[in-house]
MARMARDREN-34772 format. One line per 2 residues: for each residue y, z, x of C-alpha. Coordinates in pm, whole numbers, plus 50000, padded with zeros to 5 digits. Each point is the difference from the previous one (the first is absolute). Layout:
<dovos>
Y/Z/X | ... .
</dovos>
This chain:
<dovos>
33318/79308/27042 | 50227/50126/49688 .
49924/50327/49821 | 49650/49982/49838 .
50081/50113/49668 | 49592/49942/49887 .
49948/50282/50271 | 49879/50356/49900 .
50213/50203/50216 | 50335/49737/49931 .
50188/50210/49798 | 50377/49894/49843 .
50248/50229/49757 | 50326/49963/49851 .
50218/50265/49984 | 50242/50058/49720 .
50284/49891/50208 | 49803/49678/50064 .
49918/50046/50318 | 49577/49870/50085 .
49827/50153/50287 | 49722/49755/50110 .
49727/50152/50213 | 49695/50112/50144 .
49856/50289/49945 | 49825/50012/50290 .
50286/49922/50223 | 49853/49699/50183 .
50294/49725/49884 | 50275/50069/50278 .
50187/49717/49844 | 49990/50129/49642 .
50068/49893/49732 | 50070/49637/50210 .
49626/49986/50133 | 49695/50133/50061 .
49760/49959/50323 | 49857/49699/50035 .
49600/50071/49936 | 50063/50382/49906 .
49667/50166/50045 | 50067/50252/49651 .
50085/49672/49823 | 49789/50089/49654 .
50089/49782/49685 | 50074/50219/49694 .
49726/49975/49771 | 50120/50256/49733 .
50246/50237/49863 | 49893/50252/49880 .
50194/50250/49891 | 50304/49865/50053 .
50323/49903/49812 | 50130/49674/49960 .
50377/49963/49902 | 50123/49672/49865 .
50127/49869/50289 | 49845/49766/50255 .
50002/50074/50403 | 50371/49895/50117 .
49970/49690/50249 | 50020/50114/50362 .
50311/50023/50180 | 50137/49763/50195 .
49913/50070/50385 | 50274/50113/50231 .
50066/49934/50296 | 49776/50142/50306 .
49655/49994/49768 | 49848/49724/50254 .
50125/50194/50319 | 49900/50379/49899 .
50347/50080/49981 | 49972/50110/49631 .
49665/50200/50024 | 50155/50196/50289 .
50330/50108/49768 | 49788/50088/49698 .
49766/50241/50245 | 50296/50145/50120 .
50105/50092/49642 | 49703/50089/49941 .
49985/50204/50232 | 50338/50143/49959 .
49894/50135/49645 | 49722/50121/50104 .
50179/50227/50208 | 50283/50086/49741 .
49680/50102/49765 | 49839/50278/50262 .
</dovos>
């Protein structure tokens, strides 16, 4: 299942360099920003936003998939970043 941009906790930014980080803020898409589970149990649609600030800009499409996002191969290297940071931040 692609990322769910209609969900509340889907969240996507573009940086000034033009980098986009596509994500959840829960944490529950492994395969971010490719996918997210299939039948996600915190799937909520969006129903407002509040609050918030629009820019101009639409949502970028979604990258193309590499390699290795069928087989686990991919989720496994972004955990082990993320887990690398995680340790270069303590």
């Amino acid at each position: 299942m692609p990322m769910r941009q209609e969900c509340k906790h889907f969240e996507s930014r573009t940086y000034r360099n033009g980098e986009t980080v596509r994500k959840c803020d829960l944490d529950l898409a492994p395969d971010a920003p490719w996918r997210c589970p299939d039948n996600c149990p915190s799937y909520e649609r969006r129903l407002a936003d509040v609050a918030w600030t629009h820019g101009s800009l639409v949502t970028p499409a979604t990258p193309e998939e590499p390699p290795g996002v069928d087989d686990g191969t991919a989720a496994a290297v972004l955990d082990e970043a993320e887990d690398f940071l995680n340790e270069v931040g303590e």
